[in-house]
N, C-alpha and C positions, 0 to 999 in steps of 0.2 A: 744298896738295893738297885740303884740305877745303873752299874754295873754289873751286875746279875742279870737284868732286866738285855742290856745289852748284849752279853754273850749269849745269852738265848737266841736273839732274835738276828746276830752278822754269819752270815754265808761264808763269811771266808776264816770265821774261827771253829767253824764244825771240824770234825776230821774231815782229810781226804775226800774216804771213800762216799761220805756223804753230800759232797760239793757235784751240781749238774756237768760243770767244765771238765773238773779234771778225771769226773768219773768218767765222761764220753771219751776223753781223749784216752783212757787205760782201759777201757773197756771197750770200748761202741758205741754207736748211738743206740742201737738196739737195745743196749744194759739199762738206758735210762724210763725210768717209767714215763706215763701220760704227763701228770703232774711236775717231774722232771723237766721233759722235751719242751713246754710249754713254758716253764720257768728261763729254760734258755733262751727263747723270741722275746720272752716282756721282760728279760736281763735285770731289771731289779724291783724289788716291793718296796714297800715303805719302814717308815718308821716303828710302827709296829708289828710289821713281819716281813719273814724273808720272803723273797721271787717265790720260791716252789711253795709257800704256804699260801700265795695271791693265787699261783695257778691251782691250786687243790681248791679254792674256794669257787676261783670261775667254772672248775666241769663239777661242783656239786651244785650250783646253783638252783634258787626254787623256781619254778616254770618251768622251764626248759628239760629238755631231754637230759639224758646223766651224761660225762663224760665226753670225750671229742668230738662224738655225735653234734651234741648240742652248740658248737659252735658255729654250726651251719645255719644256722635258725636266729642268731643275735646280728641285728642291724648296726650301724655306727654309734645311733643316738643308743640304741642301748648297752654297749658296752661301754659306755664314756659315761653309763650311772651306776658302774661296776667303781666302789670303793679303791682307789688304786691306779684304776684305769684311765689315763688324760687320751690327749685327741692322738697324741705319736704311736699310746703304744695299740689303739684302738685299729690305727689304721694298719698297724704293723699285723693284728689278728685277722684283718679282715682279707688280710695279702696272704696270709700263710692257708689261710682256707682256699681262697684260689687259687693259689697256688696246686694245693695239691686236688683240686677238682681238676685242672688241668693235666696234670701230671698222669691224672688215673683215663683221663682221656685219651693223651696221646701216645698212652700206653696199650689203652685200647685200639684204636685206628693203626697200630701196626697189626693187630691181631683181627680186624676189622674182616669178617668175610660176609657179604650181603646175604647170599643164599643159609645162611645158619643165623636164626633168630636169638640166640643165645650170646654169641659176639653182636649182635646188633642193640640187646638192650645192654650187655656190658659197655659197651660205648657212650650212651644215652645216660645211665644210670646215676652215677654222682653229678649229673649235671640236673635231673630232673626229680631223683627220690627224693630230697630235702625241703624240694616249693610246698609252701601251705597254701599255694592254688594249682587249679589245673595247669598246664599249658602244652597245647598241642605244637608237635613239629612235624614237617614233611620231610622224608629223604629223597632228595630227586636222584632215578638213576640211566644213564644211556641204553643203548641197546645193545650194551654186553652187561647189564645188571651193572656196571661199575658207576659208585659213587660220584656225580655234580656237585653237588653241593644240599645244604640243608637251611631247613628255615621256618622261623616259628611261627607258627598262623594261625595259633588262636590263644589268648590266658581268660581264663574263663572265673571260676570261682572255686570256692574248700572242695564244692562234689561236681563240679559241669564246666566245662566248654563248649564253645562252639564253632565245630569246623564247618565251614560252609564248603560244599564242593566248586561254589563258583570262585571262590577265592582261590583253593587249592591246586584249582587245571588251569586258573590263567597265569600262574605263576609255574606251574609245572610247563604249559605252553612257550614260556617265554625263558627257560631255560633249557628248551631242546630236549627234555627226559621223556622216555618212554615207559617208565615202568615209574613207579611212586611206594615208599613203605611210610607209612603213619605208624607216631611215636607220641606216646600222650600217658599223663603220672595220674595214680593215685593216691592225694595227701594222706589219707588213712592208713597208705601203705599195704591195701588189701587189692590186686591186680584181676579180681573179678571182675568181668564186666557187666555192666550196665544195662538194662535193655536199652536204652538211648544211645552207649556206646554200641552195640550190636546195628542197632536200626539205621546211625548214621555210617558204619562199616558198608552195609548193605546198600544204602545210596550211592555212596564213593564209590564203591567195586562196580555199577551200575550208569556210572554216571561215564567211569573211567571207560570202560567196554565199547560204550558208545560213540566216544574221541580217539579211541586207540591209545591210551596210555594207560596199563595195566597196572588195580590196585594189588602188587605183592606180599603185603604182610600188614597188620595192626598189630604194633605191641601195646602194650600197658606196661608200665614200671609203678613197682612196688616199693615196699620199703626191702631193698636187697633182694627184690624177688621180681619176677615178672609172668605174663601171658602172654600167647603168641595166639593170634587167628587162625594163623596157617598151621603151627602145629597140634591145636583143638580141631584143625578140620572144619573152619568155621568159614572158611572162603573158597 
């Protein structure tokens, strides 16, 4: 029985084509499923199951979103109460997620063009669709629209922040920009705005007029989706 029990559950008496390794290596990475790619980072399960039966069990988890998704959303202390999961392979998960938040970044900033709201929340978007709070950022930019620098100037709560405009010009003052784009998420993942976010859009854009640093755009980021002011025609 305990040899039964055994061949069930060793990775390396499956066939082949069913092994994460050797299938990447004869296939792709691409051939391997979710639950595969995943098996390959946390490299082995336990005693009662293989690698890819741990990672099939981490993206069905109860709470959390389904799937890859949901690994943006789990802290350290919680993956380390994942059955399986110690503090090596937790921190190993937490790398691989920023990893590829990064990746989808600096993939964007080559593609980055200021005047096109669509590369601007593509830029923004895996780094702020996943917070389950607000958090507002500013993009400072000189006087040929080209990107300064960016910076986050407000986290607020589930449905609000709070960008103060005195915050946001004396930081924009003190890195030389003359134009500013506000970027700022909604957890719900619904990129509507707000009257609150309209009413403080309207102060900024008024506030900015007055100092000569022109507010060019508020986006909102969704879940994979976003709003634009400037292309609603709202500024």
């Amino acid at each position: 029985m305990k040899e039964e029990y055994k061949e069930y559950l060793t990775t390396k008496e499956l066939p082949e084509s069913e092994r994460p390794y050797e299938k990447c290596e004869r296939f792709g990475a691409s051939a391997l499923s979710d639950a595969e790619l995943l098996a390959v980072i946390i490299r082995s399960g336990t005693k009662h199951e293989r690698a890819s039966e741990l990672a099939a069990r981490i993206l069905a988890l109860p709470g959390t979103r389904p799937g890859l998704k949901g690994l943006n959303y789990l802290s350290l202390k919680e993956l380390r109460k994942i059955r399986g999961i110690g503090r090596v392979k937790a921190i190993q998960l937490l790398c691989v997620v920023e990893l590829a938040r990064r990746m989808a970044q600096a993939k964007g900033e080559e593609l980055l063009k200021l005047s096109a709201p669509e590369t601007v929340a593509g830029y923004y978007m895996e780094q702020l669709r996943h917070l389950t709070r607000e958090e507002s950022v500013v993009l400072f930019l000189d006087a040929r629209n080209r990107r300064i620098s960016d910076q986050v100037i407000a986290t607020g709560t589930v449905n609000a922040s709070i960008m103060a405009p005195r915050e946001i010009f004396l930081a924009a003052l003190e890195q030389g920009a003359v134009g500013i784009i506000l970027i700022h998420n909604h957890p719900s993942g619904d990129p509507e705005p707000s009257k609150e976010d309209i009413a403080v859009t309207s102060r900024i854009r008024d506030a900015g007029n007055l100092i000569g640093i022109r507010l060019m755009d508020h986006i909102i980021i969704g879940d994979n989706t976003y709003m634009s002011f400037k292309e609603e025609g709202l500024l």
